[in-house]
N, C-alpha and C positions, 0 to 999 in steps of 0.2 A: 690622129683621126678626129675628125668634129662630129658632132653628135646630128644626127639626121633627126628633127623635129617637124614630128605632125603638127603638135598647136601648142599653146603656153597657152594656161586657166589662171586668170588673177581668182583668190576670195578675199575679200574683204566683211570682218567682224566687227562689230561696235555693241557694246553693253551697255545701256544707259540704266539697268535698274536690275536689281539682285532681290530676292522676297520681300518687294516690294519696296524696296529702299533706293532713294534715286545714288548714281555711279556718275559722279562729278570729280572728276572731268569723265566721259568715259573711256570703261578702258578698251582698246583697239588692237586685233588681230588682222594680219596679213600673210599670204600663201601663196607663193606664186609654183607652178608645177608645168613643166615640160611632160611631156610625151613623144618617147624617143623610140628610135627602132632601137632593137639589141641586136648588136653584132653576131652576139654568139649564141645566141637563140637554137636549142638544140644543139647545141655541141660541147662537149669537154674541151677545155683549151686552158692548158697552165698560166700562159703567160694573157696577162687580163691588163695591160699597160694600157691597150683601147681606151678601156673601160675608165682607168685612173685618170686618163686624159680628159675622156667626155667629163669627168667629174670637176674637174679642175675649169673647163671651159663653162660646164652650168654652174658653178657656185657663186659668179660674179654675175652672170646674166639674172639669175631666179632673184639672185637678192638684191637687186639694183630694182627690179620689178615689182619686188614685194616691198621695199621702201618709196617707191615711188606710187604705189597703190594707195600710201598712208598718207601722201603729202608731206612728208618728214625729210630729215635730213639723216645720212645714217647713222652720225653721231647721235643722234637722240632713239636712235633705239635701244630697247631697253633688254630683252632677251630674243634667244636665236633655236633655231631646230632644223633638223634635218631628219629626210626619209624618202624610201625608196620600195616601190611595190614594181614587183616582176611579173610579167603573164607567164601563161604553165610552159612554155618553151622554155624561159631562164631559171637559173639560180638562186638561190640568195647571196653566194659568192661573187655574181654580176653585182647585184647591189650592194654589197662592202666593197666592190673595188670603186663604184662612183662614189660611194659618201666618203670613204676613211684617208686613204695616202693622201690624198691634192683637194679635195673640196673647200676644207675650212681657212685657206692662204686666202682666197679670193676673196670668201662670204666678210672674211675679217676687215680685209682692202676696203670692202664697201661700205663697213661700216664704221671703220675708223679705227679699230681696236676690236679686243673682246679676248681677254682674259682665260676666260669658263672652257672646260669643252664646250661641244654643240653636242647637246642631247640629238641621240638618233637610233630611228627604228627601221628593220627592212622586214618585208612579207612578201609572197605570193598568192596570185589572185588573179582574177579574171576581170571582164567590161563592169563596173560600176562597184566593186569591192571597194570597203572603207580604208583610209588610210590617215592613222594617225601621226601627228607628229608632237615629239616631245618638245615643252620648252624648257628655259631654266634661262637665267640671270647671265649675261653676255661675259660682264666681269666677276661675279664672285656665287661661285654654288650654292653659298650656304645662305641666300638670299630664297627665304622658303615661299614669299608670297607670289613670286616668279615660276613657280613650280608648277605647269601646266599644262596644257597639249591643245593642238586645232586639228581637227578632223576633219578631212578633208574626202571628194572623192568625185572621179571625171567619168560623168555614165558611157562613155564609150570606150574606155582605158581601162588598166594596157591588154591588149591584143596579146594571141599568146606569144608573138614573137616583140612586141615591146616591152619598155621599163616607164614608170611613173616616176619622177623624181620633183623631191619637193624642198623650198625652204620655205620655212613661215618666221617670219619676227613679232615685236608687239612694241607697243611702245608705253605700256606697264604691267603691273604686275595682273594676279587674279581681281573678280570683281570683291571689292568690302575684304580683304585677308586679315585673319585675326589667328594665327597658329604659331608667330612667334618666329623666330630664324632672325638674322643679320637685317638690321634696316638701312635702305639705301643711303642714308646719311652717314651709314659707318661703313661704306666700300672700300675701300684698300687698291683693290683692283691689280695687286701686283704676283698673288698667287694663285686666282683662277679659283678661289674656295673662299675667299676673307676681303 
């Protein structure tokens, strides 16, 4: 099944100053988010392969979108997120079956690699409900300055019989981080933590 899309919402973030301190180079957030019908919108239905499919189909389109919003290459991106808000017809069960089985093969394709899990959140909600999304360091968790979120949210999404689905990337960490964790010069990058 392909995913029936009303509209794809780029955001683009850019920080250049943190309590009054200038953020050189600045640091850069990107979100790209579909707005999908839900199949199963009002109904119990065990088998949700749809669902893992549509997931698998937007996790290379959202993150090709949200790399391409930065001007970057995916290899230079630096952390990843994923998230998914339902209208009151679905689930949250809809939204673990788009982010979990099949979404992070593609989001990874486009980026070159990425080690980490993808931090990811799902909710239900109505037209214009917040939706955030977790970030964290592509290759190594324990990379604390990376530890973030973009908040996102499409005033006329999702309908109660849509799904909001989002990836956001960045291409560094928080603005000014000073709380200590793994510094990007000591990545490893081969167990997803170190």
């Amino acid at each position: 099944m392909s995913a029936s899309i009303r509209k794809i919402v780029t955001f683009v973030e850019e920080v250049r100053s943190e309590m009054g301190r200038p953020v050189d180079p600045p640091t850069r957030r990107a979100a790209a988010v579909a707005v999908i019908e839900n199949p199963f919108a009002g109904l119990y239905v065990e088998d949700l392969a749809d669902l893992v499919a549509i997931g698998e189909e937007l996790g290379g389109l959202l993150t090709e979108r949200a790399v391409a919003a930065l001007g970057i290459t995916g290899d230079r991106v630096q952390s990843y997120g994923k998230a998914a808000l339902v209208g009151e017809n679905g689930e949250l069960e809809h939204a673990a079956a788009i982010l979990h089985p099949k979404m992070g093969t593609p989001v990874r394709a486009a980026l070159g690699g990425g080690a980490a899990l993808i931090p990811s959140s799902k909710k239900r909600g109505g037209p214009g409900a917040v939706l955030d999304i977790p970030l964290g360091h592509k290759d190594a968790a324990f990379v604390r300055s990376h530890f973030d979120g973009m908040e996102v949210r499409v005033n006329d999404a999702p309908r109660a019989n849509e799904i909001l689905v989002a990836i956001a990337i960045t291409d560094s960490g928080r603005p000014l981080p000073r709380v200590g964790g793994l510094a990007i010069a000591d990545i490893k990058g081969q167990d997803g933590l170190r």
